[in-house]
C-alpha positions as CSV (number, residue, x, y, z in Angstrom):
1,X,0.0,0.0,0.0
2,X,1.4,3.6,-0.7
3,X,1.8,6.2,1.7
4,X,1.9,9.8,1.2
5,X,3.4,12.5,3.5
6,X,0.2,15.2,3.7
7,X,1.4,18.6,3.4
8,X,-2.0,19.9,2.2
9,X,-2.9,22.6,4.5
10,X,-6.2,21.9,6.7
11,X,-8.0,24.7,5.1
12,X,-7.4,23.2,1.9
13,X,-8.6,20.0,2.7
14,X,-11.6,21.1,4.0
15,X,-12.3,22.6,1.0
16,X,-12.2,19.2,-0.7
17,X,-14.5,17.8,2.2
18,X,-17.4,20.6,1.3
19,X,-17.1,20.0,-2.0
20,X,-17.8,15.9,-2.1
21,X,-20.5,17.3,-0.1
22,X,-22.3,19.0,-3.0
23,X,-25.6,18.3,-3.5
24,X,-25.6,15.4,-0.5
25,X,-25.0,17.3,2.3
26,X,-28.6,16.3,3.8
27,X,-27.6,12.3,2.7
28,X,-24.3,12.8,4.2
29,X,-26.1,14.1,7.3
30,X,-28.5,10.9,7.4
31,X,-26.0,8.7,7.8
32,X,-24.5,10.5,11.1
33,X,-28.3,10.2,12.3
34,X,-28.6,7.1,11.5
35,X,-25.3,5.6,13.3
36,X,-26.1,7.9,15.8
37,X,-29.8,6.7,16.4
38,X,-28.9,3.1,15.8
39,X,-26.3,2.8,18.7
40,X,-27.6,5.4,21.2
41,X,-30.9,4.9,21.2
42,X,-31.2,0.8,21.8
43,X,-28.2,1.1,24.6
44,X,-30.5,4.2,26.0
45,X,-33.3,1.9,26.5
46,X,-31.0,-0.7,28.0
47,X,-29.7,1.4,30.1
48,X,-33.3,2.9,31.1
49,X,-35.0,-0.5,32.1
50,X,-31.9,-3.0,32.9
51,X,-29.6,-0.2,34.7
52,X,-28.7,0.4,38.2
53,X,-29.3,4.0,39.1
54,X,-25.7,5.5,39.7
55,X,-25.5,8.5,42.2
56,X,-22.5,10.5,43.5
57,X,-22.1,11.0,47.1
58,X,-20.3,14.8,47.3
59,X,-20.5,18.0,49.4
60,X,-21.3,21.4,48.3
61,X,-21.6,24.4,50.5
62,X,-20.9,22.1,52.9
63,X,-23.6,20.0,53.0
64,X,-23.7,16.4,51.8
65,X,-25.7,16.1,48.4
66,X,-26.9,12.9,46.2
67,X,-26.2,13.9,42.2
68,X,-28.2,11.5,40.1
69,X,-26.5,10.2,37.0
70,X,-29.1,8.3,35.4
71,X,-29.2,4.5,35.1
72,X,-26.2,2.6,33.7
73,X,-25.8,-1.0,32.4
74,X,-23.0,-3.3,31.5
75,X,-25.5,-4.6,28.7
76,X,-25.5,-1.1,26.6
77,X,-21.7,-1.4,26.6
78,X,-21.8,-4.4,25.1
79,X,-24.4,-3.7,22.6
80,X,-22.4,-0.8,21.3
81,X,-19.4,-2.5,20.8
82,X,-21.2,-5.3,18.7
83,X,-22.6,-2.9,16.2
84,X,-20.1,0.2,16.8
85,X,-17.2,-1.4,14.5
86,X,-20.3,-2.6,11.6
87,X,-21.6,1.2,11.6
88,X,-17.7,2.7,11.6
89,X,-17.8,0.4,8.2
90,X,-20.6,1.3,6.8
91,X,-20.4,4.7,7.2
92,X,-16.4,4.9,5.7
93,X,-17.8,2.6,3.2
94,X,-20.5,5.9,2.5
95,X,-17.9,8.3,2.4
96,X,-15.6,6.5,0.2
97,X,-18.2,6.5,-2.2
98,X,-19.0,9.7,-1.9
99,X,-15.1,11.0,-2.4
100,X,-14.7,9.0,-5.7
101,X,-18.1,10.0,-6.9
102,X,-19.7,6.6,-6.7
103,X,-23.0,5.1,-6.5
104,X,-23.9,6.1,-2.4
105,X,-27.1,6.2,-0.3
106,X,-27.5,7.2,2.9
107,X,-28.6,2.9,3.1
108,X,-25.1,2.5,2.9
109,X,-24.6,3.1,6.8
110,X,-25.8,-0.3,7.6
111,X,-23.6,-1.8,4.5
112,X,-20.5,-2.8,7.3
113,X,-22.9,-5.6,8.5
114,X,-22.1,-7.5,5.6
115,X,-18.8,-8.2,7.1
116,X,-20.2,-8.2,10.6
117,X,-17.2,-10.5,12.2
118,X,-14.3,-8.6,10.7
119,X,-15.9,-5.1,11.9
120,X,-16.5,-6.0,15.2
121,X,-13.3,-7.3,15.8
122,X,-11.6,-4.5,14.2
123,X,-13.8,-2.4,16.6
124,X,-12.5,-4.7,19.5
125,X,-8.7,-3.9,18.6
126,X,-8.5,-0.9,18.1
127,X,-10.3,0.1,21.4
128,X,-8.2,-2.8,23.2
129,X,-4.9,-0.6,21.4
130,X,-6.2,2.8,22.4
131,X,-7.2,2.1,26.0
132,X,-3.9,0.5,26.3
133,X,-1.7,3.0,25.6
134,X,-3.9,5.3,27.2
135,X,-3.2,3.8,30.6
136,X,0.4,5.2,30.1
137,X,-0.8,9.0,30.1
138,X,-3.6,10.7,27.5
139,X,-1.4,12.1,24.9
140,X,-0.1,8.2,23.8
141,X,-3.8,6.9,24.2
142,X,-4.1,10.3,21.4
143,X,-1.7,9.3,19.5
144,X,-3.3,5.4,19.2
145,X,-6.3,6.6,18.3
146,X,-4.8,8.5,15.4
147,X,-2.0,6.0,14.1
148,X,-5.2,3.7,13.8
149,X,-7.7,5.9,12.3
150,X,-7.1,4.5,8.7
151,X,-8.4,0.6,9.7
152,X,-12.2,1.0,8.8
153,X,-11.2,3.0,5.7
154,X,-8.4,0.2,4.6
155,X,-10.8,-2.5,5.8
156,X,-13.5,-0.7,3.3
157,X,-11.4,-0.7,0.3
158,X,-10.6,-4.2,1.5
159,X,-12.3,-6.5,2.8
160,X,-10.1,-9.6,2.3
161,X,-7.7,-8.2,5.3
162,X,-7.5,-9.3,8.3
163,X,-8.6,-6.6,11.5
164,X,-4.7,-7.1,12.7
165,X,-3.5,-6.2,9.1
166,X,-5.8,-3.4,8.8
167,X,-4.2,-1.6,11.6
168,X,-1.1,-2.7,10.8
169,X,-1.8,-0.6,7.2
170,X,-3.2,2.2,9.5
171,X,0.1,2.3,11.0
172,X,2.1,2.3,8.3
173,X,0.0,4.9,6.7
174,X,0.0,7.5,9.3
175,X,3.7,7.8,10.3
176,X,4.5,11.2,9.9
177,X,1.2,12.4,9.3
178,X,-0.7,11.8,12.4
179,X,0.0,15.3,13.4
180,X,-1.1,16.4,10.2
181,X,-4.8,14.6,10.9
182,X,-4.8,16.0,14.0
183,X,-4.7,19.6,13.1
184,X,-7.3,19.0,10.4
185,X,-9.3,17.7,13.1
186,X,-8.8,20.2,15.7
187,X,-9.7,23.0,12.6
188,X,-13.4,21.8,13.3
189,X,-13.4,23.0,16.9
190,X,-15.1,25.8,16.0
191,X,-17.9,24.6,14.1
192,X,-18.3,22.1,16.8
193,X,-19.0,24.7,19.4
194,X,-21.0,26.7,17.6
195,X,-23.0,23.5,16.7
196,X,-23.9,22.6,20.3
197,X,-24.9,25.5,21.4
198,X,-28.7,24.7,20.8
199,X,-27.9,21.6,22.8
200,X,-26.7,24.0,25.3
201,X,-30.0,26.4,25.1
202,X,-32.2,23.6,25.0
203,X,-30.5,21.7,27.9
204,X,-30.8,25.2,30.2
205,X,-34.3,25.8,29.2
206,X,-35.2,21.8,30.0
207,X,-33.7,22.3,33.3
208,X,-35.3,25.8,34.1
209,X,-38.9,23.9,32.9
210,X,-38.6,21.0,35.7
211,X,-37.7,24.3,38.3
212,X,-34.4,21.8,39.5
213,X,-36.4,19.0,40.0
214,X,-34.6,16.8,37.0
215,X,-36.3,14.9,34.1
216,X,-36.5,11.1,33.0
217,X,-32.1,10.7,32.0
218,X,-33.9,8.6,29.0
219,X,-36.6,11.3,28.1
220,X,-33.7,13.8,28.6
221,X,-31.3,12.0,26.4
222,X,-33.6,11.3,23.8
223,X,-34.2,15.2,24.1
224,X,-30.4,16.3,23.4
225,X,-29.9,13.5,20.3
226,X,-32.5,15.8,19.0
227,X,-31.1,18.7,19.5
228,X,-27.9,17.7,18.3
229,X,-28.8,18.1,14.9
230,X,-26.1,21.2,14.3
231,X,-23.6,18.7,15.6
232,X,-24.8,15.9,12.9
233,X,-23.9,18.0,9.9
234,X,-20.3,19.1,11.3
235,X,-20.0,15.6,11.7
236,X,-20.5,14.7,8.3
237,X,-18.1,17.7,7.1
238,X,-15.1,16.4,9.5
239,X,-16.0,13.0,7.6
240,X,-15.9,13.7,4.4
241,X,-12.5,15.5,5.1
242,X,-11.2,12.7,6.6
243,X,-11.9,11.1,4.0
244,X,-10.3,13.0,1.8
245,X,-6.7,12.8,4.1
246,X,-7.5,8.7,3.4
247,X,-7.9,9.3,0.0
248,X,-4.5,11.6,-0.3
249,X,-2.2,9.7,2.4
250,X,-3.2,6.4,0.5
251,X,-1.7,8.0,-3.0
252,X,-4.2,9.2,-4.2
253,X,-4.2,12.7,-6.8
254,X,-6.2,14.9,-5.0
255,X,-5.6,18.4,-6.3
256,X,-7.7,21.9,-5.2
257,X,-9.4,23.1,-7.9
């Protein structure tokens, strides 16, 4: 597999992500929502009828207080990672399509589950590798996460490799340019603020209604996904970006026109 040092500026690259985005923006979108529906809101309801209610025992002003954190489950943690690494796949199997100017649909999102077993223990690695080196400090668990940010993409164009070869490729792929992704990435930070402020809004305004007495954690989380929707159409600019830096750091001619 080639590798490509990325010296494309992050400005320039998003410029390439918006403009795969042209006239699919709203199916771009859809398959955010979609993932984002498919794996929050089944481990929501796990969580809401199988979870133990977790509460934090603290002090403030001096007086002991109970802070309610909702219910939480071992089950919903387990669900996600069964269908997390399928989604990751179909969703880099959206974008690719998308970059190249393929045949895509926002039904692609579910296309990963095709190659269920490989995904899911792709999924499994990588977060094994990550929380690894993340028990050294933050920045190497960082760095992980970014040296194997290539696997669903090379696992996409692929599907005949192996999880550990995919993040072998990953590897490969990303030395020298891990800092490169990670500037592109952190170029979004402003979009992504302004994108959650009407969480924020909303969030105030839901806890100003109940007068501090607290709403259902499912009705309330079920509430914010909704009001997320700023945050789902960032998400699929980063993406198709990020695509992009696949597209360029695996050899491809991508030039700014």
């Amino acid at each position: 597999m080639e590798r490509t040092i990325i010296t494309e500026s992050a400005s320039n690259l998003r410029f390439l992500g918006r403009r795969a985005l042209a006239g699919s923006w709203l199916e771009a979108t859809m398959v955010v929502v979609i993932v984002a529906l498919c794996t929050q809101v089944p481990a929501l309801f796990i969580d809401n009828f199988f979870g133990k209610p977790q509460v934090i025992h603290t002090q403030i002003a001096g007086e002991e207080v109970d802070i309610a954190l909702g219910n939480a489950s071992a089950l919903s943690g387990v669900f996600t990672m069964l269908v997390m690494g399928a989604f990751a796949l179909g969703a880099s199997r959206y974008f690719l399509a998308l970059i190249r100017r393929q045949t895509h649909s926002a039904g692609q999102a579910f296309s990963g589950f095709e190659h269920f077993g490989k995904a899911f223990v792709l999924m499994l690695l990588y977060s094994i590798f990550v929380f690894l080196w993340s028990l050294l400090l933050i920045v190497p668990g960082i760095i992980a996460a970014f040296r194997y940010s290539q696997a669903f993409y090379i696992l996409a164009d692929d599907p005949n490799n192996g999880a550990l070869e995919c993040l072998r490729l990953s590897k490969e792929m990303m030395r020298d340019n891990k800092f490169k992704l990670f500037c592109v990435d952190l170029s979004f930070i402003g979009w992504l603020i302004l994108a959650a402020i009407p969480a924020g809004i909303i969030s105030g305004a839901v806890s100003v209604a109940t007068d501090g007495a607290g709403i259902n954690f499912f009705v309330y989380n079920l509430i914010m996904l909704a009001a997320s929707a700023p945050t789902y159409v960032v998400t699929a600019y980063m993406s198709s970006t990020q695509t992009v830096f696949y597209e360029m750091v695996n050899g491809k001619n991508f030039v700014v026109q």
